[in-house]
N, C-alpha and C positions, 0 to 999 in steps of 0.2 A: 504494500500500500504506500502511495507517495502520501507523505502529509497533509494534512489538509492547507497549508499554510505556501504549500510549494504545487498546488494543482498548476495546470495550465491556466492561462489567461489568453485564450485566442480569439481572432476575429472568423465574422461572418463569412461562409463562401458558398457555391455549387455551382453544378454542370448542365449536360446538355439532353439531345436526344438518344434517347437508350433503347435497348433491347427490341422487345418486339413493338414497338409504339413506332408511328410515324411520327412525322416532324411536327414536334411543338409539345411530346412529351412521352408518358408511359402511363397507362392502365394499372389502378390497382386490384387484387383479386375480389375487391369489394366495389368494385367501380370509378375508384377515386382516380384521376389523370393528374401525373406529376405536368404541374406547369411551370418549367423551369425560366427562370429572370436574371437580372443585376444581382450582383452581392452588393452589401454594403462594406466598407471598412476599406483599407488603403495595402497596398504590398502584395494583392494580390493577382496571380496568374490571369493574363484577362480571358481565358479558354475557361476559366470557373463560373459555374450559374449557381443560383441557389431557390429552393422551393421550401415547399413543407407538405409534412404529411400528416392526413390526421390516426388519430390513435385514442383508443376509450381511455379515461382517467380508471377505472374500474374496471379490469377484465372478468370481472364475475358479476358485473352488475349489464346488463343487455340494455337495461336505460342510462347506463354511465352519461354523463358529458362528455362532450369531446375537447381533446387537449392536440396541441401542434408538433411536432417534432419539426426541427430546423434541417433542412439534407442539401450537401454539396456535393459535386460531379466536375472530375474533368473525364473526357471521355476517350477512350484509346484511341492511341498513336497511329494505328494500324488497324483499321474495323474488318481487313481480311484474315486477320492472327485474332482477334478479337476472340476469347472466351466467355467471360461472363464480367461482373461486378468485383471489386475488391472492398471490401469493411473495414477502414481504418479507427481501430477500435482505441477511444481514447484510456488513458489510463484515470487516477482518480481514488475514490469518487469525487466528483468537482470537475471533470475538464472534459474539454469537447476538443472534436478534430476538425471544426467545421472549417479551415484551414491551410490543413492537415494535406490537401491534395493538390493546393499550391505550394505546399513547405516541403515534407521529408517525404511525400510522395515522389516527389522530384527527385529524389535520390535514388529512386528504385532502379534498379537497371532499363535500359529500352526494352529488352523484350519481355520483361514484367509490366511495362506502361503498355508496350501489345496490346498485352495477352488482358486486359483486364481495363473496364471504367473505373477509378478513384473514387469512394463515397467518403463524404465527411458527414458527421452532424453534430448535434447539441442533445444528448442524454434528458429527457423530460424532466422538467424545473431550472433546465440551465437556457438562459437568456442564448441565442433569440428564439429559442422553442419557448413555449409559453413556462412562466418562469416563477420561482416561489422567493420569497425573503423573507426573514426572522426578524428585520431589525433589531439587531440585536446593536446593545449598547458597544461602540467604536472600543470599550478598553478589553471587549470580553472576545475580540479577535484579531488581538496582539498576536504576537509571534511565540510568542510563550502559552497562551492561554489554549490557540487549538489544538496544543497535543496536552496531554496531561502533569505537566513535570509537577512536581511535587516542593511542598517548602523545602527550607535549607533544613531542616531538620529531618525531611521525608515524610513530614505532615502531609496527610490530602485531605486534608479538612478543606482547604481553599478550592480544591479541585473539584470537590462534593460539591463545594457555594455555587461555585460556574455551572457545574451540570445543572444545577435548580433554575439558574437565571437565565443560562439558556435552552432550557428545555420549557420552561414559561414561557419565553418571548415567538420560539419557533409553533408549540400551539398555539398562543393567539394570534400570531399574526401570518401565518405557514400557510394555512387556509385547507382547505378540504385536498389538495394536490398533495402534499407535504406527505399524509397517509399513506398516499398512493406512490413513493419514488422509492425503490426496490432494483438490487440486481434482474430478480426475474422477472419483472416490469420492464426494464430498460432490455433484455435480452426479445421478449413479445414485442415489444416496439421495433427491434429489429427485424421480427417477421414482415411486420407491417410493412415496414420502408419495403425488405425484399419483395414483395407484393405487387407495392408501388413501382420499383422498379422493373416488372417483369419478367423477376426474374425466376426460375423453377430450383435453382439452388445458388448459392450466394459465398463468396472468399471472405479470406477475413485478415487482418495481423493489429491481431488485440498485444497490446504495452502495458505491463505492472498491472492497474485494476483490471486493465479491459483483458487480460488472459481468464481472469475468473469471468468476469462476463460472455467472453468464447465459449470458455470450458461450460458454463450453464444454458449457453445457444445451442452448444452440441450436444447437451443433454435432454432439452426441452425439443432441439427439431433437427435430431440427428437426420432426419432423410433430408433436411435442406442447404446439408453443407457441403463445400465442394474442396477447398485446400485452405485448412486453418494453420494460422500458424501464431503460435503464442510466445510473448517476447516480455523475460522480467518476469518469472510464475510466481503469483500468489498461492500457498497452500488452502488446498479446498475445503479446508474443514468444516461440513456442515453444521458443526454444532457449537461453531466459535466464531466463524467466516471475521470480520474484524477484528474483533479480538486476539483475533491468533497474527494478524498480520500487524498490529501495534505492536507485540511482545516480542515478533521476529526483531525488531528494532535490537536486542540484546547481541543475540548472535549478529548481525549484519554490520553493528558498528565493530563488533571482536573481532568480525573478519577483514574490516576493510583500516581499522588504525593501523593497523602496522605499516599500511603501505604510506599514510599519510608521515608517520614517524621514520621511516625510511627516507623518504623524500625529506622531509624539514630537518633533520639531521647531518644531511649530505654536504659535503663543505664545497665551497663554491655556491651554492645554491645562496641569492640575496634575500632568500628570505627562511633560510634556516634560523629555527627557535634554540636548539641544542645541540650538543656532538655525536649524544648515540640515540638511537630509537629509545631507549628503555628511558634515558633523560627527559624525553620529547612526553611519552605518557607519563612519565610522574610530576616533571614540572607543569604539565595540561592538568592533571587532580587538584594540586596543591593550587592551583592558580584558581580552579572552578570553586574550591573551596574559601579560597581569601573573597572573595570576590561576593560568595553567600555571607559572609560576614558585616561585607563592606564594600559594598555596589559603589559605583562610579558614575554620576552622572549621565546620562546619555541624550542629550535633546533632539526632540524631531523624530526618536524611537517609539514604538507602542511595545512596553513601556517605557517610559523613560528612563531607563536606569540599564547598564552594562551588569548585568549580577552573573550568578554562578550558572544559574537557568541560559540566560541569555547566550553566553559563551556554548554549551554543549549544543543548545539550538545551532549555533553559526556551526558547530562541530556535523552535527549529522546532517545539516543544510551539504555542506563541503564537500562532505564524502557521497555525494551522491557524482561528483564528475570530478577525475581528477584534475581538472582545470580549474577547480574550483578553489585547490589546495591553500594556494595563495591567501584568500577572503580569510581563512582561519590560522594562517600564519599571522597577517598583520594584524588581526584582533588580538592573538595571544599576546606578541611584542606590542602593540599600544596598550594593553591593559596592565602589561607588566612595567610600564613607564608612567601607568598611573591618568593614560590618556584616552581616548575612545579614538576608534575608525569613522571613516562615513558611514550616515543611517542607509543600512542597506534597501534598496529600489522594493518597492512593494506595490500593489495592484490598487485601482481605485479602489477607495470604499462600493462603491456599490457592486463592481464587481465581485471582491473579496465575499462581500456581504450573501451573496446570490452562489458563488462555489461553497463557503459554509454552510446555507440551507439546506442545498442538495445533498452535502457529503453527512448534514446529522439526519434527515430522511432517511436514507439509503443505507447506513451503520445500524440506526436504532430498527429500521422495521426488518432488517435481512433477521436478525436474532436477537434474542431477550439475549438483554446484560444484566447480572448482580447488581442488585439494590442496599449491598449492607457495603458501611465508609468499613469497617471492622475487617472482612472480609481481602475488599481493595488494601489496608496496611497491611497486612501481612502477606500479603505479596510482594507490595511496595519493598517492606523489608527485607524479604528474602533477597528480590531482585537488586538492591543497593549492596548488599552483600556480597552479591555472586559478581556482579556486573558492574562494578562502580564508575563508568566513565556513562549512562545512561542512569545512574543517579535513580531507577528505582521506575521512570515514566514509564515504559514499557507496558508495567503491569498495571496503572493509574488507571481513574475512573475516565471513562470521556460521558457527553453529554447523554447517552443512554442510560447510566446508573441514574436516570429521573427521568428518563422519556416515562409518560403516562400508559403508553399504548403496549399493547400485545402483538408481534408480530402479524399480521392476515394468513398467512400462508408457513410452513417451514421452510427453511430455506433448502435449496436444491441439491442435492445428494450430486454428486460427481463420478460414475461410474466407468465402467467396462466397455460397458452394453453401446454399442454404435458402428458407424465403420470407419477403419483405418485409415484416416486422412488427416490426421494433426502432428506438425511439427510443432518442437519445445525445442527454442534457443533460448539461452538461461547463459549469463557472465558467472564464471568463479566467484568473486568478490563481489555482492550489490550491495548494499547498506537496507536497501529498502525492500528487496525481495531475496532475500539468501538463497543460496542454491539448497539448502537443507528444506527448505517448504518446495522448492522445487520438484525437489526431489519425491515431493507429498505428492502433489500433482499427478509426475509421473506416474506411480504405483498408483494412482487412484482411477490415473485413463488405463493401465493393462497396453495391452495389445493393440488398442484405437491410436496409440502416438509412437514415436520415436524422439528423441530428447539430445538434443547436441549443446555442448558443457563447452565454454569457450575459457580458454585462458584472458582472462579481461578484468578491469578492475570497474566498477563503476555502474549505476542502473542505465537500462536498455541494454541490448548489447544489438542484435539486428542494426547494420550500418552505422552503427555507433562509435566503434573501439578499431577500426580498420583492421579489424581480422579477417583475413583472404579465408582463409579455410570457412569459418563460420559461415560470411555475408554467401562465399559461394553457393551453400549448402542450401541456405534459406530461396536464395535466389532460384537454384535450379527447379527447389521446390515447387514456388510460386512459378514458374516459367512451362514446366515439363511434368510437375508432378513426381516425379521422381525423389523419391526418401532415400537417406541411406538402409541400410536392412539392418540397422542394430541401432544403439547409441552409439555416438559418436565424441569422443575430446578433439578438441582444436586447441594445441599447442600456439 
């Protein structure tokens, strides 16, 4: 799970005429004709249209309302190579790809943009799909506030107050949609759109959240898939599904400091903190710890204050690219000079405002979470114990230990049962999807996937880390269909 704090912020986009539709749109299996137009928003592919489609707020209700889904299209290179659609599955919860096939689609190889129309969209409740907000008060989605970290002591008492304050604000002001924003809501939405587009089975290359969102597409409408490919695997566990991927936060950061403390250790490097790795994580402890003592100023910050929290935040922010190493080197050295960094770049409020809604619907109705603060500390403590540079958040409450509501549905079981058309690329080292939930995944599809483990550091890995072996693997995939016939390492 990427943070909520770090979803995407992208713009509006979509395509053209597709499948079996003449010119001016596509037929959906309920009658609805994609009528594709202008996007809004700037930077974008001018080959990109964008439409919407509609979709029940209530799939068990036949009187439901109807709610929009935002959908973007650029459409292949080659309409005689032309196979079907491709699903640029955002990650999340909170981010859309509507974008998506102006941006990293463009990276695909040509005869991936062939063989395939680009889909983006907006996930129901994310702007410009018809869209929910909590208003919640601007301090309660600080940078600190939307994961859990816990006092300097590893009190969650404050944690607990949050979950209250914004599990009130998201009821009252969330509206009857908020209910209804669910993995397997957001995967049925995806029928929808394929419908819409024509199409009788549909690709896909779901990232970090959207792999679990794949992995539930293929469980809910295995005869509609055609070449999945899942990049950054959350483990499936139905009976924790976020939960389990906040707590990977322990292993993910275990796996990837070292490489951050290798790097900042390195002499020549102008932004090495210390001389050996081992100096690098104990002077990072002892510094998180001063700093919960005796916070530093920080203006223009939500909060304003540089504390112990604030610094591991910048820490697991980092470790998600190592490009990013840098950003947590200079915090370490200006904090130890007694000084602060720049306030790092953060999304409008309304924006933020609008990927928080989404991501506490979608957490709190996939699965009931523990209601006792009693319960959350002693995990808290274990996890401080075990794990000391994630300081215990891991295991913290999020705003579900006081959602009101009961899940509508259980959440969707990840099996066997289907047919063998899904690759898993997965980096060694992610911060935010360890290859150990990967690996959950894995064993949880059986014989339906095959799973290729990239030597790479960092979340995504799919064209991410310029690994030839890997990007090849994925590629031929998507191109030809062809899997390797085992698992696979990329050295």
């Amino acid at each position: 799970m990427k943070q909520l704090s770090k979803c995407a912020v992208l713009v509006a986009a979509v395509g053209v005429v597709l499948g079996f539709a003449g010119p001016g749109g596509a037929s959906a299996a309920g009658g609805e004709r994609i009528e594709w137009g202008a996007c809004e928003g700037s930077g974008l592919d001018p080959r990109q249209q964008c439409a919407t489609v509609g979709v029940p707020m209530d799939y068990s209700d036949p009187d439901s309302p109807e709610i929009r889904i935002a959908v973007s299209r650029i459409p292949s290179e080659k309409p005689s190579a032309r196979r079907g659609a491709l699903l640029l599955i955002p990650g999340g919860p909170g981010g859309d790809s509507l974008a998506d096939p102006s941006g990293k689609g463009q990276k695909l190889p040509r005869k991936v943009r062939d063989a395939y129309d680009l889909i983006g969209f907006a996930p129901r409740g994310m702007a410009p799909s018809t869209a929910v907000d909590c208003e919640l008060d601007p301090a309660d989605i600080g940078v600190t506030k939307l994961l859990p970290w816990p006092g300097p002591d590893g009190s969650v008492g404050e944690n607990m107050a949050t979950a209250r304050r914004t599990a009130t604000a998201c009821v009252r002001n969330g509206g009857e949609l908020i209910r209804h924003i669910s993995t397997a809501n957001e995967a049925r939405d995806l029928d929808r759109v394929r419908a819409a587009l024509g199409e009788e089975k549909i690709s896909a290359w779901g990232v970090s959240y959207g792999t679990y969102v794949g992995a539930v597409y293929s469980q809910l409408f295995p005869h509609r898939t055609d070449r999945i490919v899942l990049d950054s695997n959350d483990d499936p566990d139905h009976t924790r599904v976020t939960r389990n991927w906040l707590a990977a936060f322990e292993v993910g950061v275990e796996d990837n400091f070292p490489e951050f403390a290798t790097w900042a250790s390195r002499p020549g490097n102008p932004h090495r903190v210390a001389r050996t790795p081992a100096e690098v994580r104990s002077g990072f402890l002892r510094l998180a710890a001063r700093l919960d003592r005796d916070p530093l100023p920080w203006p223009g910050a939500n909060p304003p204050r540089l504390d112990g929290n604030a610094l591991r935040q910048t820490m697991l922010s980092s470790l998600y690219d190592p490009d990013d190493y840098p950003t947590l080197a200079k915090t370490i050295r200006a904090a130890r000079e007694g000084t602060v960094p720049p306030v790092p770049e953060a999304p409008p409020e309304t924006v933020l405002q609008n990927v928080t809604a989404v991501g506490v619907g979608t957490i709190c109705n996939d699965v009931d979470w523990p209601d006792s603060a009693a319960a959350y500390q002693k995990d808290v403590d274990a996890s401080r114990a075990a794990y000391p540079l994630t300081a215990g958040m891991p295991r913290g409450p999020m705003v579900c230990a006081a959602w009101p509501y009961e899940p509508r549905e259980p959440a969707v079981r990840v099996t066997d049962r289907g047919p063998s058309n899904i690759l898993l690329v997965q980096n060694e080292r992610d911060v935010a999807t360890p290859l150990a939930g990967a690996r959950k995944l894995r064993q949880a599809l059986g014989d339906r996937a095959v799973m290729v483990t990239v030597n790479s550091t960092g979340h995504d890995a799919y064209l991410a880390n310029g690994n030839t072996c890997g990007d090849r693997t994925v590629s031929r995939f998507l191109a030809t269909g062809t899997r390797p016939v085992s698992d696979l390492y990329c050295d």
